[in-house]
DSSP file (Angstrom, degrees, kcal/mol; ACC not computed):
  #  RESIDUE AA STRUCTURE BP1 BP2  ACC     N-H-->O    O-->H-N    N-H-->O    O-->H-N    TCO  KAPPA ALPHA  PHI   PSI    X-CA   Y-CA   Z-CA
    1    1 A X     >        0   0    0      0, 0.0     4,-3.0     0, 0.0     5,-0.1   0.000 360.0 360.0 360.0 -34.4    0.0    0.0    0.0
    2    2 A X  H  >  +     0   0    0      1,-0.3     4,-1.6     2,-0.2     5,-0.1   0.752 360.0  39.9 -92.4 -24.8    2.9    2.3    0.6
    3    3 A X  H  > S+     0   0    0      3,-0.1     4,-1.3     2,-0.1    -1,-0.3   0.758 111.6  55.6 -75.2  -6.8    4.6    2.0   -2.5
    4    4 A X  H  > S+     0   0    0      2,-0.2     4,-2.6     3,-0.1    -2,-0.2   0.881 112.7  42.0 -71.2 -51.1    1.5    2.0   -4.4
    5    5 A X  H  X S+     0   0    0     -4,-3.0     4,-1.2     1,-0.2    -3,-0.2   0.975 113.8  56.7 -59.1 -34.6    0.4    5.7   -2.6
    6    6 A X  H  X S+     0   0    0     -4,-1.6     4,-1.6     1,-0.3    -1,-0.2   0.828 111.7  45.0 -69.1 -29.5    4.5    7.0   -3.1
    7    7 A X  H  X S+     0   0    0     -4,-1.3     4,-1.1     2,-0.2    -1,-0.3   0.770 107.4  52.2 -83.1 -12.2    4.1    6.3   -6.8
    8    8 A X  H  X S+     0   0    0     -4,-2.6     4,-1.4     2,-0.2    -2,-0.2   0.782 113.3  47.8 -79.6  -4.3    0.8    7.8   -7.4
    9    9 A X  H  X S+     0   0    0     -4,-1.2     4,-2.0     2,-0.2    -2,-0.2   0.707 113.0  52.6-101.7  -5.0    2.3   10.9   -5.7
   10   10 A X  H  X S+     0   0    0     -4,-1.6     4,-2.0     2,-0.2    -1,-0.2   0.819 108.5  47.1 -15.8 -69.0    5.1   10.5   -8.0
   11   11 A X  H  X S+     0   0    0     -4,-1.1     4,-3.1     2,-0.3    -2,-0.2   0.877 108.8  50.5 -76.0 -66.9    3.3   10.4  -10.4
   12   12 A X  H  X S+     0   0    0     -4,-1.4     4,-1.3     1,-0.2     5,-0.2   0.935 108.3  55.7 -67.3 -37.5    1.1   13.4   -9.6
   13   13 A X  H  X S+     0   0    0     -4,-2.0     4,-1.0     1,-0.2     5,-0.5   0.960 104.3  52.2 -62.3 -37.4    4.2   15.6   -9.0
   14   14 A X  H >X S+     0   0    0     -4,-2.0     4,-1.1     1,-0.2     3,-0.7   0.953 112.7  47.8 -38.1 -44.8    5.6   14.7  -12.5
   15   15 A X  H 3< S+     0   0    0     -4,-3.1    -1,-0.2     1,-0.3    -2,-0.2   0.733 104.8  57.0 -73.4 -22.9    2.1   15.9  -13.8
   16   16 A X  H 3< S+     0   0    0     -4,-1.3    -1,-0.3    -3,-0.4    -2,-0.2   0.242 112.3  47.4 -93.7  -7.9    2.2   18.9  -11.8
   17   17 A X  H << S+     0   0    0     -4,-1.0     2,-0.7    -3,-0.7     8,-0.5   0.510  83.1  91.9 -73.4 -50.4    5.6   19.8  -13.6
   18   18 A X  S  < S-     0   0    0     -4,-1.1    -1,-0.0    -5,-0.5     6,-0.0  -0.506  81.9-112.7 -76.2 116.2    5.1   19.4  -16.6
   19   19 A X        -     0   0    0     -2,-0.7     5,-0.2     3,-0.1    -1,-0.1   0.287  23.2-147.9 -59.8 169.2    3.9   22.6  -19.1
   20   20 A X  S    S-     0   0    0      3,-2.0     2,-1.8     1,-0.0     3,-0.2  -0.009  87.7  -2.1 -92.7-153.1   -0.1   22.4  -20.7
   21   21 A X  S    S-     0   0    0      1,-0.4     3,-0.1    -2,-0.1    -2,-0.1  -0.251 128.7 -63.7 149.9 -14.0   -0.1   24.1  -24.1
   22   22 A X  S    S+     0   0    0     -2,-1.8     2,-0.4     1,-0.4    -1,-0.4   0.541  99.2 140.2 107.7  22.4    3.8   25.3  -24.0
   23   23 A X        -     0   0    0     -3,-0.2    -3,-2.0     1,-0.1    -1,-0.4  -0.946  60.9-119.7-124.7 124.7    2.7   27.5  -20.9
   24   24 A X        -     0   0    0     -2,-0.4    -6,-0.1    -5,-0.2    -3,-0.1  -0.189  28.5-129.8 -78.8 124.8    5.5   27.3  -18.2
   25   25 A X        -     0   0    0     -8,-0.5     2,-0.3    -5,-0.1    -6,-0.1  -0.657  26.1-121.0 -73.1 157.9    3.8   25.7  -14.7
   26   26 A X        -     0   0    0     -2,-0.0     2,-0.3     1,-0.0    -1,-0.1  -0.905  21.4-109.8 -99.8 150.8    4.5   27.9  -11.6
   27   27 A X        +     0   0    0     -2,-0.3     2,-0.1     1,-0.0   -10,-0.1  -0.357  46.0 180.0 -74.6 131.9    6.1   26.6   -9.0
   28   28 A X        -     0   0    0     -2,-0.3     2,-0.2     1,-0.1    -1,-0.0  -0.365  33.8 -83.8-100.6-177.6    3.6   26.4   -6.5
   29   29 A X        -     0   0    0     -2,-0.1    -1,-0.1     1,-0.1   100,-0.0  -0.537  23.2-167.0 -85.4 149.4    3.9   25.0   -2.4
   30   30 A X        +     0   0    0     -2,-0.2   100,-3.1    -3,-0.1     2,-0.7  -0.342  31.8 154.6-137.3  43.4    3.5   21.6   -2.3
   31   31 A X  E     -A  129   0A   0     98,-0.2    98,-0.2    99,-0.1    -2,-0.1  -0.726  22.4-170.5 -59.3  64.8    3.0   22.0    1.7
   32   32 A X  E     -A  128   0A   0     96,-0.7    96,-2.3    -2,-0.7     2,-0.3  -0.214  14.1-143.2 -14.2 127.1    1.0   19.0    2.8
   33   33 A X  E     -A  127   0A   0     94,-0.2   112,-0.9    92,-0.0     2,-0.3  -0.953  20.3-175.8-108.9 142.8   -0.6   18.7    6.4
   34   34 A X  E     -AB 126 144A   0     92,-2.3    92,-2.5    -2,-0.3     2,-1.9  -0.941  26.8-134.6-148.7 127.6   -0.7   15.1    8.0
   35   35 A X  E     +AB 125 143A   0    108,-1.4   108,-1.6    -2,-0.3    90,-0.2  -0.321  30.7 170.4 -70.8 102.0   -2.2   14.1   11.2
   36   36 A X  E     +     0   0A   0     -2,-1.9     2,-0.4    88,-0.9    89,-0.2   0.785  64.1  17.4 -88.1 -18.3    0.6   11.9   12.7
   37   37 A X  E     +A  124   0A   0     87,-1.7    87,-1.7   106,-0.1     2,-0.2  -0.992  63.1 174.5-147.9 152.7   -0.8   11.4   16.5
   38   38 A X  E     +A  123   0A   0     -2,-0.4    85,-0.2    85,-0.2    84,-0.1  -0.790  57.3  25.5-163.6 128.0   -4.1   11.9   17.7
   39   39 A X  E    S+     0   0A   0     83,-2.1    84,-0.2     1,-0.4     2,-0.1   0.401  76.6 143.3  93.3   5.9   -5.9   11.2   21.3
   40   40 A X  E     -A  122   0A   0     82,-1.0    82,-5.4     1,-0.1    -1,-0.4  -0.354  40.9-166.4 -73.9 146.5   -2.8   11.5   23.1
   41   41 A X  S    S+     0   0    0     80,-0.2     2,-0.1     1,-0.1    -1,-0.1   0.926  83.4  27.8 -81.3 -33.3   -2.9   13.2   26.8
   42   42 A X        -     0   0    0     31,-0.1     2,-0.2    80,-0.1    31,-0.2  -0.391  65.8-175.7-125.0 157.3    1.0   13.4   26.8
   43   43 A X  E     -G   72   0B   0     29,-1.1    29,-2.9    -2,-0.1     2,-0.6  -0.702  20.9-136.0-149.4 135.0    3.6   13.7   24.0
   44   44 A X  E     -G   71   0B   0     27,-0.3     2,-0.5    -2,-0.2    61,-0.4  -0.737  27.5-163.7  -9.3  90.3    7.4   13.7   24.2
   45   45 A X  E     -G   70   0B   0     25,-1.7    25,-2.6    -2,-0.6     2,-0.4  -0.895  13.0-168.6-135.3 151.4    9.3   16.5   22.0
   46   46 A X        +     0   0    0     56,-2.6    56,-0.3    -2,-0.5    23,-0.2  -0.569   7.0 178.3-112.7  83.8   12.7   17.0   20.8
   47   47 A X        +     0   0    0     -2,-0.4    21,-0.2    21,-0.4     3,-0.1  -0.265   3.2 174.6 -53.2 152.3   14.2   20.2   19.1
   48   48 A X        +     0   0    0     18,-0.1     2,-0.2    52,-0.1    -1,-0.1   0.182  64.8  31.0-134.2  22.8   17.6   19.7   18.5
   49   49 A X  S    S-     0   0    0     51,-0.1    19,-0.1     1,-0.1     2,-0.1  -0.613 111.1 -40.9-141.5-162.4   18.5   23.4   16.3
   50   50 A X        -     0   0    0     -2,-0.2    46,-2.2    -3,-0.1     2,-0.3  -0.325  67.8-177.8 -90.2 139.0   16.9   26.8   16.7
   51   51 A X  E     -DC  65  95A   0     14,-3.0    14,-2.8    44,-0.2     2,-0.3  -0.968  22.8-160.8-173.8 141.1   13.2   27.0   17.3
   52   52 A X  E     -DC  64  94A   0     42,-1.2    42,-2.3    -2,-0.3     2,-0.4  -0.933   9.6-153.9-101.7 113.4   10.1   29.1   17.8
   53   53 A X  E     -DC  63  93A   0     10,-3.6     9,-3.1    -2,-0.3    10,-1.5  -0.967  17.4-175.0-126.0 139.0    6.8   28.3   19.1
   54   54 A X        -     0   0    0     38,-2.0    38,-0.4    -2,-0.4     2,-0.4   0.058  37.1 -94.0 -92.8-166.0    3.7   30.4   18.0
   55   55 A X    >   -     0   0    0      3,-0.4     3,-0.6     5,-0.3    36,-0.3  -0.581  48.3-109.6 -48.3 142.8    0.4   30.4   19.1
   56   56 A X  T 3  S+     0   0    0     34,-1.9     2,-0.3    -2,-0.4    35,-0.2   0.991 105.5  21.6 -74.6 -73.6   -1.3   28.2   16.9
   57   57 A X  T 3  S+     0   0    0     33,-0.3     2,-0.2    -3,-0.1    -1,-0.2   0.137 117.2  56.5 -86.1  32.6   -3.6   30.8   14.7
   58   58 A X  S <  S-     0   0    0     -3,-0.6    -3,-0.4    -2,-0.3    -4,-0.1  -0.900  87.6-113.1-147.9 177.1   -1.7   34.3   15.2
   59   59 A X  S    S+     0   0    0     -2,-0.2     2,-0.7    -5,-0.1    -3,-0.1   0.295  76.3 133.3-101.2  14.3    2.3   35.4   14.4
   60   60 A X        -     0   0    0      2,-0.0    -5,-0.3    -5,-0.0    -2,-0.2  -0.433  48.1-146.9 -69.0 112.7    2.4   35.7   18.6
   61   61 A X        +     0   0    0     -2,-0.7    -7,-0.2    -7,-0.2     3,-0.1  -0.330  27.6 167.9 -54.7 152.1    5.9   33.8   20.1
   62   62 A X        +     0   0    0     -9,-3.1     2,-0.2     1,-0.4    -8,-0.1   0.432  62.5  22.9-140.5   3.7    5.7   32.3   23.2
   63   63 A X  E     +D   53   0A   0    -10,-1.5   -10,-3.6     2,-0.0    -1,-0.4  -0.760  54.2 164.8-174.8 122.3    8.8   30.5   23.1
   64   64 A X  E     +D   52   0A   0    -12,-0.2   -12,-0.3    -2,-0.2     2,-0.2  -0.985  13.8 116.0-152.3 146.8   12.2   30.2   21.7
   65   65 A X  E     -D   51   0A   0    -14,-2.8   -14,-3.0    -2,-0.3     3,-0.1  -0.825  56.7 -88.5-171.3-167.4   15.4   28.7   21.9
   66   66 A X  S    S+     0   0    0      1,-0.3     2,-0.3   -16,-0.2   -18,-0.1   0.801 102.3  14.9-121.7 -16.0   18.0   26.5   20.3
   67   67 A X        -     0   0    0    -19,-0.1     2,-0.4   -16,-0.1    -1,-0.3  -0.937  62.6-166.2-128.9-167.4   17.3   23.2   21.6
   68   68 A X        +     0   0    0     -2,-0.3   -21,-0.4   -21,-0.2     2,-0.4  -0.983  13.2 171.7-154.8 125.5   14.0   21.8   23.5
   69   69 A X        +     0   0    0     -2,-0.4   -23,-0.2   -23,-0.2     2,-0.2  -0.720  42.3 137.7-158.0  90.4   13.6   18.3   25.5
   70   70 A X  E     -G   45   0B   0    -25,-2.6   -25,-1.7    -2,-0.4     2,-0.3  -0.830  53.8-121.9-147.1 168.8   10.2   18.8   27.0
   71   71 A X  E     -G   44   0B   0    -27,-0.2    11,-1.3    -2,-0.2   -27,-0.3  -0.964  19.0-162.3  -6.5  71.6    6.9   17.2   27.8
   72   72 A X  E     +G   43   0B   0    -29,-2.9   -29,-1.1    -2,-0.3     2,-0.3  -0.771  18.4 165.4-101.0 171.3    3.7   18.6   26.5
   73   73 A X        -     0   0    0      7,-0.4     7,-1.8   -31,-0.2     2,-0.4  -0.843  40.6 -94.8-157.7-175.9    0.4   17.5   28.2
   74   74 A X  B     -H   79   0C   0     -2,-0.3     5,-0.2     5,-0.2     2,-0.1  -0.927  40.0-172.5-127.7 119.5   -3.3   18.8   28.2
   75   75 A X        -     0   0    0      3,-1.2     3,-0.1    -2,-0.4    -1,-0.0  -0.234  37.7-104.2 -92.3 171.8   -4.3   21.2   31.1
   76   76 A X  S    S+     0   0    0     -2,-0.1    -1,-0.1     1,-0.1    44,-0.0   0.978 117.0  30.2 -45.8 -72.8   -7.7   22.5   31.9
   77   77 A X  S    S-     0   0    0     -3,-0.1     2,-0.4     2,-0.0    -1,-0.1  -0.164 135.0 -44.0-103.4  47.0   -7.2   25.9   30.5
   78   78 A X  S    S-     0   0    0     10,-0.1    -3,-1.2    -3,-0.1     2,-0.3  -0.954  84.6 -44.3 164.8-125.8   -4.7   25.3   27.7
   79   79 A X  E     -HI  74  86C   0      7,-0.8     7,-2.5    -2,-0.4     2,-1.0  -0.995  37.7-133.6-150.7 153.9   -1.3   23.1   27.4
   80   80 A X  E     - I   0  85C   0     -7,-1.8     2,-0.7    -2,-0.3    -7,-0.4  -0.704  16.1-170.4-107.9 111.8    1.6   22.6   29.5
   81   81 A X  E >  S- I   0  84C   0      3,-3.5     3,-2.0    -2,-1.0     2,-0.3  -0.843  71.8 -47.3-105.3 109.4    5.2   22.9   27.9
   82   82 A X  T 3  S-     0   0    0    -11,-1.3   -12,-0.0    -2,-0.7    -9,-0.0  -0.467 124.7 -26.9  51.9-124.6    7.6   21.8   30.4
   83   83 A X  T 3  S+     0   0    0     -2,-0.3     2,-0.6    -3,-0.1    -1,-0.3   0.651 122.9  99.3-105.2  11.1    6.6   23.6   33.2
   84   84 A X  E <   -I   81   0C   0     -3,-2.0    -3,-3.5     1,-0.0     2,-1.0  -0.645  59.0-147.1-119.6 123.3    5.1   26.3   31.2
   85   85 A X  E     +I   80   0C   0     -2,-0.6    -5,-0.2    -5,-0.2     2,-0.1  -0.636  26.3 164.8-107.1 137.1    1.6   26.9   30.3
   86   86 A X  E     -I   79   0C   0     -7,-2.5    -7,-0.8    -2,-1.0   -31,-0.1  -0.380  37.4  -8.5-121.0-162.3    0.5   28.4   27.0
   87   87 A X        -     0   0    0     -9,-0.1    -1,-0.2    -2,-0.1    -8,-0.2   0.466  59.5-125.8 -21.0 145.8   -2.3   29.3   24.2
   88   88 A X  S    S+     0   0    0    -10,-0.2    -1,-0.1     2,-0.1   -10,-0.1   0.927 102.4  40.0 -70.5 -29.9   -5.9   27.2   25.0
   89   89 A X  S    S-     0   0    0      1,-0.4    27,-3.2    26,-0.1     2,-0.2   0.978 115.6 -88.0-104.8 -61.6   -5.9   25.7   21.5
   90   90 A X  E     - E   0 115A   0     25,-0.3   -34,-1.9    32,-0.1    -1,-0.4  -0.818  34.4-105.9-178.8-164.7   -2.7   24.8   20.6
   91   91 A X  E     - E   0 114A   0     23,-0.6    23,-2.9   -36,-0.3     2,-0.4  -0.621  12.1-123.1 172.3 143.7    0.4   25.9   19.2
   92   92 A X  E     - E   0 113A   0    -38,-0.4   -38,-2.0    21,-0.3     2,-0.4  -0.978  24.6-155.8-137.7 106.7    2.9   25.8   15.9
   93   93 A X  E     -CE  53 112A   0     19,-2.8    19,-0.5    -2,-0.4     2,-0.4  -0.581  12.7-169.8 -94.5 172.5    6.0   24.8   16.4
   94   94 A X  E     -C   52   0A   0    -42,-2.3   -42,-1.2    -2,-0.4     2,-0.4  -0.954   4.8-178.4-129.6 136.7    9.0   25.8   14.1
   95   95 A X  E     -C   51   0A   0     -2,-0.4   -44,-0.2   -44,-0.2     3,-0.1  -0.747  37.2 -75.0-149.7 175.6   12.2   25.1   13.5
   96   96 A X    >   -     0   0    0    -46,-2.2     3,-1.9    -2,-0.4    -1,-0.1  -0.284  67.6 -88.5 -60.8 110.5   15.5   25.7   11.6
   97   97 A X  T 3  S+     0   0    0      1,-0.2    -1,-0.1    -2,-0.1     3,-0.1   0.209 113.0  18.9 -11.5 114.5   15.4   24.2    7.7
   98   98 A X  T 3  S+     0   0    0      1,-0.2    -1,-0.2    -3,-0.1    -2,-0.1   0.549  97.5 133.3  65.1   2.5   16.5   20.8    7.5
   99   99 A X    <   -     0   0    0     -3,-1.9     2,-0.4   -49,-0.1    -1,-0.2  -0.070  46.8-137.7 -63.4-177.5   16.0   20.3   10.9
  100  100 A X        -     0   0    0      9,-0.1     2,-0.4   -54,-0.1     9,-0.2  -0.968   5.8-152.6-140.4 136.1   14.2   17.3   12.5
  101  101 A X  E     -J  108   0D   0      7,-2.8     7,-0.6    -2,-0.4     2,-0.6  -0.843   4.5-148.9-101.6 140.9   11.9   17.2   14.9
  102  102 A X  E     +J  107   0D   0     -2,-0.4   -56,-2.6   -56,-0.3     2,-0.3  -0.765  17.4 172.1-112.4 127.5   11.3   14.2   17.4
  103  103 A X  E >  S-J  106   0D   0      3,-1.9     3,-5.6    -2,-0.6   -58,-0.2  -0.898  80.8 -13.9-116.5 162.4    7.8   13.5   18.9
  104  104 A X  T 3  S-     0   0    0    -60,-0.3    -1,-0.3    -2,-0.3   -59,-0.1   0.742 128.5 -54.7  13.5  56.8    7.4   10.3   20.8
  105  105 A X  T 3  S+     0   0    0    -61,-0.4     2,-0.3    -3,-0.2    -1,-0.2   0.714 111.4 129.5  67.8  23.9   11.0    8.8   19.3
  106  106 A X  E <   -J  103   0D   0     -3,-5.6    -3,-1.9    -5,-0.0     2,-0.3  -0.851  60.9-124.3-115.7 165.8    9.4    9.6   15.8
  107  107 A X  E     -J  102   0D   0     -2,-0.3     2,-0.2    -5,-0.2    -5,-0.1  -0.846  32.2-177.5-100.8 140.9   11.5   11.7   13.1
  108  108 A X  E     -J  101   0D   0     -7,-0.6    -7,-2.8    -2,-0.3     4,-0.1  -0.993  19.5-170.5-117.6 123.1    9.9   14.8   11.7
  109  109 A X        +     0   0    0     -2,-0.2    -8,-0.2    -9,-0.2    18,-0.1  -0.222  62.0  30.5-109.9-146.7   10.9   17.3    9.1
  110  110 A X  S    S-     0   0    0     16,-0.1     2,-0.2   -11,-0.1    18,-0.2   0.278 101.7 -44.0  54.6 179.2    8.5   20.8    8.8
  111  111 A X  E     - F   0 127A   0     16,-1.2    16,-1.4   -17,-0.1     2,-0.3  -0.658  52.3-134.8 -96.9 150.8    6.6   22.5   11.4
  112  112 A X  E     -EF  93 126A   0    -19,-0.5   -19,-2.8    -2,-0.2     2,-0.4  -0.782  10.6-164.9-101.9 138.2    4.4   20.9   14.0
  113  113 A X  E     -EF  92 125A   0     12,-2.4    12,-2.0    -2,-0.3     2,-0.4  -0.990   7.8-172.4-108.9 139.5    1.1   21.9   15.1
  114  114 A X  E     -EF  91 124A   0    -23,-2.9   -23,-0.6    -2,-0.4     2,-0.5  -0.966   9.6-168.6-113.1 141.7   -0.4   20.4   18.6
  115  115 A X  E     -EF  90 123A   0      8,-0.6     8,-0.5    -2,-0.4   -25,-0.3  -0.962  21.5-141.8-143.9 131.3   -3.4   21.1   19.1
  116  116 A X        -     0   0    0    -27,-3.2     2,-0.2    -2,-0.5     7,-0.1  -0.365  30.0-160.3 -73.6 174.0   -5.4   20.7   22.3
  117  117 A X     >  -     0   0    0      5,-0.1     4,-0.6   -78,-0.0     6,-0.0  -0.651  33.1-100.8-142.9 174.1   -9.5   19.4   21.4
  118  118 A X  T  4 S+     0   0    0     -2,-0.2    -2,-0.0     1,-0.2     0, 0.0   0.363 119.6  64.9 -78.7 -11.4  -12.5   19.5   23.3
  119  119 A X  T  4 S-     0   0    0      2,-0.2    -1,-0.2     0, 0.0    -3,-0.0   0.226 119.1-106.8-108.9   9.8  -12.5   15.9   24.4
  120  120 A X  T  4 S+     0   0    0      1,-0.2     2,-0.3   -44,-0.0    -2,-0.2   0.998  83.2 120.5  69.0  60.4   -8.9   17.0   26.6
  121  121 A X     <  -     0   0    0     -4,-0.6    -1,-0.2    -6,-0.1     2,-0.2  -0.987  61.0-113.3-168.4 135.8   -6.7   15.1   24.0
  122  122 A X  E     -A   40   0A   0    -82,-5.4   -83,-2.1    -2,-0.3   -82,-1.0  -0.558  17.3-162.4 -87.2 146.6   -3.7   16.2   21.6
  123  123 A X  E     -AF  38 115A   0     -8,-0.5    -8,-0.6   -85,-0.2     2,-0.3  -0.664   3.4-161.8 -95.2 152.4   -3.5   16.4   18.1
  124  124 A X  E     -AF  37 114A   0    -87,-1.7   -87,-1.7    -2,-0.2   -88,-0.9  -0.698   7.2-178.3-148.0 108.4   -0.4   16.6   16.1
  125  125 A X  E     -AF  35 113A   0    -12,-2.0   -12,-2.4    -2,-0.3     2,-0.3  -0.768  15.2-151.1 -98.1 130.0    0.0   17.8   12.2
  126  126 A X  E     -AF  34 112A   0    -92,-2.5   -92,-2.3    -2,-0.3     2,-0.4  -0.786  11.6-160.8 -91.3 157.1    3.5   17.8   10.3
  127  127 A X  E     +AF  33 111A   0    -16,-1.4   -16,-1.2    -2,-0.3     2,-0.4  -0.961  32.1 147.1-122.8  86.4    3.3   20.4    7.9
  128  128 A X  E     -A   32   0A   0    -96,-2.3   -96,-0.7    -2,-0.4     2,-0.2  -0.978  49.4 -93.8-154.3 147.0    5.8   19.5    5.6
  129  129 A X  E >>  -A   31   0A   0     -2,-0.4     3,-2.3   -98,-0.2     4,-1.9  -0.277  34.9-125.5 -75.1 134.2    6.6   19.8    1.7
  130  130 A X  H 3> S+     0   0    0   -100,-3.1     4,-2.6     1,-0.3    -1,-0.1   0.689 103.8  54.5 -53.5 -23.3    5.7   17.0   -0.1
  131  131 A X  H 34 S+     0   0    0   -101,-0.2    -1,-0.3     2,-0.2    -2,-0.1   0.461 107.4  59.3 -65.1 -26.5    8.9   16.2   -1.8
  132  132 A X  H X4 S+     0   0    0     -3,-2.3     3,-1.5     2,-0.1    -2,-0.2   0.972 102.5  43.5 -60.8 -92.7   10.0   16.2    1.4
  133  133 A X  H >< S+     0   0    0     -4,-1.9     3,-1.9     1,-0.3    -2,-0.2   0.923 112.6  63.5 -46.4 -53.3    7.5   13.1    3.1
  134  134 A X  T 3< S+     0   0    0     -4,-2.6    -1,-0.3    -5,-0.2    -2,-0.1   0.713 108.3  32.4 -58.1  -2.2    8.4   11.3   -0.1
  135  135 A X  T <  S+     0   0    0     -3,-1.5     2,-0.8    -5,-0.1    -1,-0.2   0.387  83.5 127.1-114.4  -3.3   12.0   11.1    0.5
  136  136 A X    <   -     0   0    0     -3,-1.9    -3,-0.1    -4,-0.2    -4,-0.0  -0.436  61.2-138.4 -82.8 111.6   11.9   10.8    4.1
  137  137 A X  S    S+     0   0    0     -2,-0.8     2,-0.5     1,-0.1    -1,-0.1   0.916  85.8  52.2 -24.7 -64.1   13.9    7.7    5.0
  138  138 A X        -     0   0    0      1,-0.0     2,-0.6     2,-0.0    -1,-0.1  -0.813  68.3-166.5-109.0 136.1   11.1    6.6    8.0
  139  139 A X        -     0   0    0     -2,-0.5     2,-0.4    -5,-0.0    -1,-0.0  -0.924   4.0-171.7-134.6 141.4    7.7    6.4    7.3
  140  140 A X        -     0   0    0     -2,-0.6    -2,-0.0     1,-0.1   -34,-0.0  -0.931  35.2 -80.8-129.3 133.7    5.3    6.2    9.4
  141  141 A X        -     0   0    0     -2,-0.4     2,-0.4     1,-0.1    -1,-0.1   0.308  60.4-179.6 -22.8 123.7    1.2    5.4    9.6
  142  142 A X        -     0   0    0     -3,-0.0     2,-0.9  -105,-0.0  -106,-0.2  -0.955  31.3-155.1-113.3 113.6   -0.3    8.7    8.7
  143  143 A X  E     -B   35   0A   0   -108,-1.6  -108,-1.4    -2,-0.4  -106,-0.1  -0.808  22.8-129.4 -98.2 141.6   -3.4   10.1    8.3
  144  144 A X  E      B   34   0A   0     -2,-0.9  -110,-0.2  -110,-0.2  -112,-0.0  -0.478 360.0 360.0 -83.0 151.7   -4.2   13.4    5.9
  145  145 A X              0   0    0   -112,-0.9  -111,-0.1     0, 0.0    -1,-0.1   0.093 360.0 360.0 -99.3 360.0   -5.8   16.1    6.9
């Protein structure tokens, strides 16, 4: 099943390349979101370069440094990073190009969103270019978003 999906998205980037009519494509994002954990109270994440976390839906910091070995978990009124509690909804993390990020002992490349729900349970999207996921050495069950 997973070489069957990597060559139809092969496939689709080739098609997405290639001009119509003689008319030069533009390069567009090929930024993909993919829910990689979901229902978790707790997660386990690892920065190892320079990194920013936003508030999920505004350009507001709330945290930055150059590496990260924290906790996050699900509060009443938001989520607890390390000992530090931030935004109710969740949070976007980011980090230095060609970094990797590790959640629960998995490798990630792009920015992360966690995101708290109503049912007191974390979400987690990679955000990550598609050229990217295809090339990535470990793969792991995904679902799209």
């Amino acid at each position: 099943m997973k070489k069957a999906l990597n060559f139809v998205l092969t496939v689709f980037l080739l098609f997405l390349s290639v001009p119509v009519s003689g008319v030069p494509v533009e390069k567009s994002s090929n930024l993909i979101r993919v829910c990689v954990i979901d229902g978790k109270d707790r997660i386990g994440l690892i920065l190892k370069s320079a990194y920013k976390v936003y508030e999920i839906n505004s350009d507001r910091a709330l945290m930055e440094g150059n590496r990260l070995h924290t906790d996050i978990a699900i509060t009443k009124s938001g989520l607890l990073i390390g000992k530090k509690e931030v935004s109710p909804y969740g949070v976007k993390v980011k980090t230095a190009k060609d970094s990797t990020t590790y959640i629960d002992g998995r490798r990630f490349r792009g920015d992360i969103d966690i995101i708290r729900k109503d049912d007191l349970k974390l979400t987690v999207v990679n955000n990550v270019d598609l050229e990217d996921r295809l090339v990535s050495k470990k793969t792991e069950r995904v679902t799209a978003i």
